[in-house]
N, C-alpha and C positions, 0 to 999 in steps of 0.2 A: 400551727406555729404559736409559740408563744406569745404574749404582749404584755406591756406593762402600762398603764395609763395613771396618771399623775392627774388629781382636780384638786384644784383650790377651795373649801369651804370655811370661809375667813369673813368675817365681817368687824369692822365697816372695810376702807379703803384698803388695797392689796400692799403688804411690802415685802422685805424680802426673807421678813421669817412669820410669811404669812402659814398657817394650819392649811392640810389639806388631808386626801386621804389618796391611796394607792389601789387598783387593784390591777390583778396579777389575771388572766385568760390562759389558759392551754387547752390542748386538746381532750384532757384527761379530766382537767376539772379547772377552779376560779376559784379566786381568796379577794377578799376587800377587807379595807379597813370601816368602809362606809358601813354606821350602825354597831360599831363595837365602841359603846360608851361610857363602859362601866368596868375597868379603867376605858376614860375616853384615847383611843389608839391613834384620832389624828397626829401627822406629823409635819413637821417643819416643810415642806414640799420640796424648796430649790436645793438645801444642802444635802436634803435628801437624795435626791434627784443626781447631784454630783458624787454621792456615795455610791449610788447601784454604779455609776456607772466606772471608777477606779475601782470598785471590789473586782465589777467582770473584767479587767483589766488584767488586774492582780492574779485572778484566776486562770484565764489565758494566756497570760504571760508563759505561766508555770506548763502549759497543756496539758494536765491532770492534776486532778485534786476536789480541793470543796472549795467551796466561799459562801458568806454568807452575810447578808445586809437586815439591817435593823436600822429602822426611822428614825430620823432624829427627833427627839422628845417624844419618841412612841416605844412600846414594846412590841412591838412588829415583827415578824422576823418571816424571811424567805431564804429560805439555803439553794445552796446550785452544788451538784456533783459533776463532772467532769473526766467522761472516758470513751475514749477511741471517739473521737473529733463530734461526738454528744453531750450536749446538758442536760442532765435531771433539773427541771425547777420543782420543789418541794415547799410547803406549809407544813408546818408540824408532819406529820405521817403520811399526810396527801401528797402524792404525785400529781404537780398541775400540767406538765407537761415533758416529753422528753423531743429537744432541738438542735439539731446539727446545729457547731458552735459559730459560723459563719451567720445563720439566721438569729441565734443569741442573741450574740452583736447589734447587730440589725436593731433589733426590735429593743434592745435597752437604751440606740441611739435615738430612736425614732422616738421614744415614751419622754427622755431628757428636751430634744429638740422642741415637742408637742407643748410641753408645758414651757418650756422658755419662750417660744415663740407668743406664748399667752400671756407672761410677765412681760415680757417688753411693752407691752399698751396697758396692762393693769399696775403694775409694780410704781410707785409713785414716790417710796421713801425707802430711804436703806438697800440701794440698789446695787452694795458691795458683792450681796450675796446672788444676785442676779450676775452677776457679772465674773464673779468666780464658776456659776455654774458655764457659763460661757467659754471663759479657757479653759474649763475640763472640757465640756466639748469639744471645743475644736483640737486640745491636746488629743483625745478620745480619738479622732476622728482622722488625724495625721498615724495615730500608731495602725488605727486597723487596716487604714491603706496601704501603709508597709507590709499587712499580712497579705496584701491583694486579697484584701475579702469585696465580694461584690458586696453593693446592698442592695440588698431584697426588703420592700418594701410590706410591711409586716399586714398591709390591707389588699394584698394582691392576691 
């Protein structure tokens, strides 16, 4: 199953358009931004954060197609294809994983959750953007239980 993990590598005190970096796990293979510094690929984490998670929205809304999410203030990029009720997650030409779109879900809410629950004790100033990551969440999280998607928790 896939995952997405969200850290913060920001110094000094955390806000809410603190740098961090992303990495992407599937079965098939792993992408990070950690060490790609030349351009440096960190990105903004929280708005970030709130972007994976309206793209997959946007995507499954449609129940086929593509989408594709790019970092804010990075050149990043993760594509998703979308067919007969699977996600391709992709890097450039790598396939990292392919995931029934129910555990998708899941695990894009889980990697937004994971890092906001971390901003709520770090995040000290400019807490707008903390806080918009929050009602995308919970927007997030009101539509997928209209799809009656279980969650499956992406560490099980």
């Amino acid at each position: 199953m896939v995952e997405f993990i969200f850290t913060v590598r920001d110094d000094p005190s955390e806000d809410g358009y603190s740098l961090g970096d992303l990495e992407v796990l599937g079965n098939s293979g792993s992408v990070t931004t950690r060490g790609l510094e030349h351009p440096d690929q960190r990105m903004m984490v929280y708005p970030s954060a709130a972007a994976l998670l309206s793209e997959a929205r946007l995507m499954a809304s449609h129940g086929k197609g593509n989408g594709r999410f790019e970092g804010f203030g990075s050149m990043f990029v993760v594509e998703f294809s979308l067919q007969k009720d699977r996600v391709a997650t992709r890097h450039g030409k790598m396939v990292i994983d392919s995931t029934p779109l129910s555990e998708f879900l899941c695990a894009i809410y889980d990697g937004a959750k994971s890092l906001h629950d971390h901003g709520v004790s770090a995040v000290e100033e400019n807490r707008k953007v903390l806080n918009m990551l929050e009602k995308e969440m919970d927007s997030f999280e009101v539509w997928r239980t209209s799809l009656d998607v279980k969650h499956v928790k992406s560490n099980d």
